[in-house]
C-alpha positions as CSV (number, residue, x, y, z in Angstrom):
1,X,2.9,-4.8,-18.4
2,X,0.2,-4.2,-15.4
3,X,1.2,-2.1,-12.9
4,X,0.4,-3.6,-9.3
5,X,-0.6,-1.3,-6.4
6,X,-0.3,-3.9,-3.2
7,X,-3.1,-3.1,-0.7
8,X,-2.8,-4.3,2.7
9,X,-5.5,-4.6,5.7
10,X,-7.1,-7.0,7.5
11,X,-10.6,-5.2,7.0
12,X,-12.9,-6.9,4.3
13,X,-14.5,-3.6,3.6
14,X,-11.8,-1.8,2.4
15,X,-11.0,-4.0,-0.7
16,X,-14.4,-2.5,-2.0
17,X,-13.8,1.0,-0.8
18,X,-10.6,1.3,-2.8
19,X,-12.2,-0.8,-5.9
20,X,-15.0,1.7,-5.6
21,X,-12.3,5.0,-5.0
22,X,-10.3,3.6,-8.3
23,X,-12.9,2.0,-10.4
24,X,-12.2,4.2,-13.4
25,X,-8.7,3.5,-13.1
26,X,-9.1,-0.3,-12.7
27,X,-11.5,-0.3,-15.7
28,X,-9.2,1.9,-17.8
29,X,-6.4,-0.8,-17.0
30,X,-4.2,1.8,-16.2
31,X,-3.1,0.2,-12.5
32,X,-4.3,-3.3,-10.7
33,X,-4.7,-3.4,-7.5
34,X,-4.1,-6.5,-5.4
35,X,-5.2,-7.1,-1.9
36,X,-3.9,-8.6,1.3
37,X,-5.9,-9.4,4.6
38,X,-2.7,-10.3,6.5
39,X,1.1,-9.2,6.9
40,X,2.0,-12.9,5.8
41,X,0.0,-12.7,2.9
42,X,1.3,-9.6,1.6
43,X,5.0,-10.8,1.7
44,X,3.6,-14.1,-0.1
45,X,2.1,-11.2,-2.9
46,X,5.3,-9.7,-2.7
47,X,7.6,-12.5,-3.1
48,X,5.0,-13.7,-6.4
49,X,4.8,-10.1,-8.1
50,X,7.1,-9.8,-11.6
51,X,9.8,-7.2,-10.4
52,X,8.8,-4.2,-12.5
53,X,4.7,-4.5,-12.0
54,X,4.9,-3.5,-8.2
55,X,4.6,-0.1,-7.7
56,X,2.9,1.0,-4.7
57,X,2.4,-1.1,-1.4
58,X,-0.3,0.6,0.6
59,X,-0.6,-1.0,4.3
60,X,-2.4,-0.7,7.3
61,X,-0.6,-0.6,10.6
62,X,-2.9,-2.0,13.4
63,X,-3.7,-5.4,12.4
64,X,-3.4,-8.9,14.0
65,X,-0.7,-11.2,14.4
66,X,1.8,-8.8,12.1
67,X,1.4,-5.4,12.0
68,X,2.1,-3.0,9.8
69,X,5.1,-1.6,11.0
70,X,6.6,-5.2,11.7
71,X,5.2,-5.8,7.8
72,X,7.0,-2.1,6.9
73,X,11.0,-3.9,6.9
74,X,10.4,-6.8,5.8
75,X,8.7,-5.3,2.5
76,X,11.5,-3.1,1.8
77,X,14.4,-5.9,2.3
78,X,12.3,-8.0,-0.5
79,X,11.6,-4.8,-2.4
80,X,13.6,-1.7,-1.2
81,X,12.6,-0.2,-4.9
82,X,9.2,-0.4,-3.9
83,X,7.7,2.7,-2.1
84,X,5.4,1.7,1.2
85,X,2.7,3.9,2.4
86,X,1.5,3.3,5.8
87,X,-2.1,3.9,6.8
88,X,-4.1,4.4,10.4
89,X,-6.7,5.5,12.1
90,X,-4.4,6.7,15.0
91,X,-1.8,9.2,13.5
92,X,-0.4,10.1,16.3
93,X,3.8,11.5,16.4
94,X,5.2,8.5,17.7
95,X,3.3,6.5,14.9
96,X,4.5,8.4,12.4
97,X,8.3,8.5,13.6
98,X,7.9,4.7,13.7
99,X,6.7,4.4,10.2
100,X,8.9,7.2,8.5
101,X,12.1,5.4,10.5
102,X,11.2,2.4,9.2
103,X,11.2,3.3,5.6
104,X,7.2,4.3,4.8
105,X,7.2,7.4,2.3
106,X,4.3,8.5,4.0
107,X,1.6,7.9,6.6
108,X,-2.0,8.7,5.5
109,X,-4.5,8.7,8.5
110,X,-8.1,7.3,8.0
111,X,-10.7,8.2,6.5
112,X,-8.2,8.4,3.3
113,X,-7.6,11.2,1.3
114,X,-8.4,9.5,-1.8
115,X,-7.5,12.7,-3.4
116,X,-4.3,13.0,-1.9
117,X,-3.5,9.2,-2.7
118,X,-4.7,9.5,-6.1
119,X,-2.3,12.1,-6.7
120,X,0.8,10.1,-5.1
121,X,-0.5,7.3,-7.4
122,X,-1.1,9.3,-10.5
123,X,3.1,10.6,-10.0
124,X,3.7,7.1,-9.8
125,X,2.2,5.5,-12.9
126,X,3.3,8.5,-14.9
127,X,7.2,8.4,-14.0
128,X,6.9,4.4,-15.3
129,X,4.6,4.9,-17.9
């Protein structure tokens, strides 16, 4: 079974910044990661992914049309099993009460912490591994 880490943000770049971040990873085949550029597309991901391969969801906030907060409910009703971490540039208090009320396990503030998120990760794959 592949495990599915669900990246979510309408920035071209950052599909290649993570890729780059967890190229080891990806080449090991420990994890996949998939990649949405919209809110709409990442419940479409959601919806398609096998129930036990999605493990992570990892989404940007500030994006057009549907944000990440507005994305944040409406991935946990289709997967509440599914942990959600929200990301952005602007982590302000009043973000992070949004996000955390809303359901995100955490709320990582850009640039990443790859460390950090490899470590959440790396707890992840090991407790289904």
């Amino acid at each position: 079974m592949s495990l599915i880490i669900l990246v979510v943000d309408d920035e071209a770049d950052v599909e290649m910044l993570f890729r780059q971040q967890f190229r080891h990873d990806l080449r090991a085949g420990r994890f996949t990661m998939d990649f949405a550029q919209s809110a709409g597309s990442a419940l479409q991901r959601i919806a398609d992914a096998a129930a036990a391969s999605l493990i992570l969801i990892l989404s940007d906030i500030n994006m057009p049309g549907m944000s990440g907060l507005e994305l944040l409910p409406k991935a946990k009703a289709a997967r509440p099993d599914v942990p959600v971490i929200m990301i952005t540039a602007y982590g302000d208090e009043d973000t992070k009460r949004k996000a955390l009320e809303g359901g995100a396990e955490a709320l990582l503030t850009k640039p990443i912490d790859f460390a950090l998120l490899r470590s959440e990760i790396d707890s992840r794959v090991a407790r289904i591994g």
